[in-house]
C-alpha positions as CSV (number, residue, x, y, z in Angstrom):
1,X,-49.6,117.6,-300.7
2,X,-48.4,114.0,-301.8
3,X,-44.8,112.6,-299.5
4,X,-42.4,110.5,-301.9
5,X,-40.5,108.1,-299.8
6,X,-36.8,108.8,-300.2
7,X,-36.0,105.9,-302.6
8,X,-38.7,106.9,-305.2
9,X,-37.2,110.4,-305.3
10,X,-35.1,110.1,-308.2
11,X,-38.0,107.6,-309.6
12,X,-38.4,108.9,-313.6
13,X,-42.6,107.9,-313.0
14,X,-42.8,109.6,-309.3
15,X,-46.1,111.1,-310.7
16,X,-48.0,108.2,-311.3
17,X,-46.4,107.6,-307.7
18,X,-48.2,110.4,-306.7
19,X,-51.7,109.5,-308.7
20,X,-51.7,106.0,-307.0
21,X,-51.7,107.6,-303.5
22,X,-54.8,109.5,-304.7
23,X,-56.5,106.8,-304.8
24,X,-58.6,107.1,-301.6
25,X,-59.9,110.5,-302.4
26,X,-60.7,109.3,-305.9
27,X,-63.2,107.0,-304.3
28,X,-64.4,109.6,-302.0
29,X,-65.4,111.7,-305.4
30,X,-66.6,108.8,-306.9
31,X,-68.9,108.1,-303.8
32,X,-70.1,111.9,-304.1
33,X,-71.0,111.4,-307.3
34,X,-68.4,114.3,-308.0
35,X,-65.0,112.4,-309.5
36,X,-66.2,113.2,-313.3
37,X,-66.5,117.2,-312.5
38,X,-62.4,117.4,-311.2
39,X,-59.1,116.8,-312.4
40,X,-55.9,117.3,-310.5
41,X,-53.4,119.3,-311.7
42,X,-49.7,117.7,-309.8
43,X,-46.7,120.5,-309.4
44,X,-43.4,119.1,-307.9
45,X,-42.2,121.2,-304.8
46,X,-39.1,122.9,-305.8
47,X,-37.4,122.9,-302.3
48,X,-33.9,120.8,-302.4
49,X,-35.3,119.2,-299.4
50,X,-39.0,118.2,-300.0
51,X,-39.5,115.1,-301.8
52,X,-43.7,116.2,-302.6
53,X,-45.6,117.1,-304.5
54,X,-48.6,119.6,-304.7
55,X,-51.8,118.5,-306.1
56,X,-54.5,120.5,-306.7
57,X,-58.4,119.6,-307.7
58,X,-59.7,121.8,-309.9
59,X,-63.6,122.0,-311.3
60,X,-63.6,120.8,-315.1
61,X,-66.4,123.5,-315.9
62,X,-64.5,126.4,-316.8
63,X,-67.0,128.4,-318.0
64,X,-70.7,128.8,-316.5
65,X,-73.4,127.2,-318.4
66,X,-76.4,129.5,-318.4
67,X,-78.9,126.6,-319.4
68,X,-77.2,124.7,-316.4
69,X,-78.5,126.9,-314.4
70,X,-81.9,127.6,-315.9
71,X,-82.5,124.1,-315.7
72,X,-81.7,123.9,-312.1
73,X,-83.3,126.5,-311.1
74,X,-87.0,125.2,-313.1
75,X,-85.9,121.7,-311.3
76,X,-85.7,122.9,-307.7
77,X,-89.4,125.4,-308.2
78,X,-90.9,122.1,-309.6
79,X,-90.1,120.5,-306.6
80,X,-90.9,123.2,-304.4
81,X,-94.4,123.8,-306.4
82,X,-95.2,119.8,-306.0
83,X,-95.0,119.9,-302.2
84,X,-96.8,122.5,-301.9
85,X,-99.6,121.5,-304.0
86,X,-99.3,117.8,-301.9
87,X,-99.3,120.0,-298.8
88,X,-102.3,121.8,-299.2
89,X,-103.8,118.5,-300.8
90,X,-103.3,116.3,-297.6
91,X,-104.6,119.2,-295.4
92,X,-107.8,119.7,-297.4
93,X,-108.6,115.9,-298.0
94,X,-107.7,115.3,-293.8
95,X,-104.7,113.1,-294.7
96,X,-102.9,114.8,-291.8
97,X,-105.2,114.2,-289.4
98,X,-106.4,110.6,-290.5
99,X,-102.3,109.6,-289.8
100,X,-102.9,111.2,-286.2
101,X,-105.8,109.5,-285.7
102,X,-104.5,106.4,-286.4
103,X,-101.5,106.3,-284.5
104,X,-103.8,107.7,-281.4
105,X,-105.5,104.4,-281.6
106,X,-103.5,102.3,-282.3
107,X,-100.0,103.5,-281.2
């Protein structure tokens, strides 16, 4: 909910008002990588006395994307096949044990 100071109320632009005071939350979706996924959707409160608004985020996907997801989902098990193959890799060759040895000594 976005406050309208009492001498913007009759303002005839009290929404861009209202999308200028957004601003810090815009940056917060921009740092999160997130601000091209949302879009807010403002409603003016209807109460005589209120002088807000309502904004709402909401998700620009409307619809689910099944090759989204199919491509997530082969993204995360490639990553989760290449550890494990680096795992087993750095136990067989002694990688594991050559870092312990060397902070042993030298550490």
């Amino acid at each position: 909910m976005v406050n309208i100071p009492d001498e913007m109320k009759n303002h005839p632009n009290s929404e861009m008002i209202v999308m200028q005071q957004l601003g810090p939350y815009n940056n917060l979706l921009l740092e999160l990588g997130i601000a091209d996924y949302s879009y807010p959707e403002v409603q003016k409160i209807e109460d005589p006395n209120a002088n807000a608004y309502l904004v709402v985020m909401y998700p620009e996907l409307n619809a689910i994307n099944p090759w989204r997801i199919i491509l997530e989902i082969a993204k995360w098990a490639g990553i989760i096949i290449l550890i494990k193959v680096g795992w087993s890799l750095c136990s067989e060759y002694g990688v594991f044990q050559s870092i312990a040895n060397f902070f042993s000594k030298y550490v």
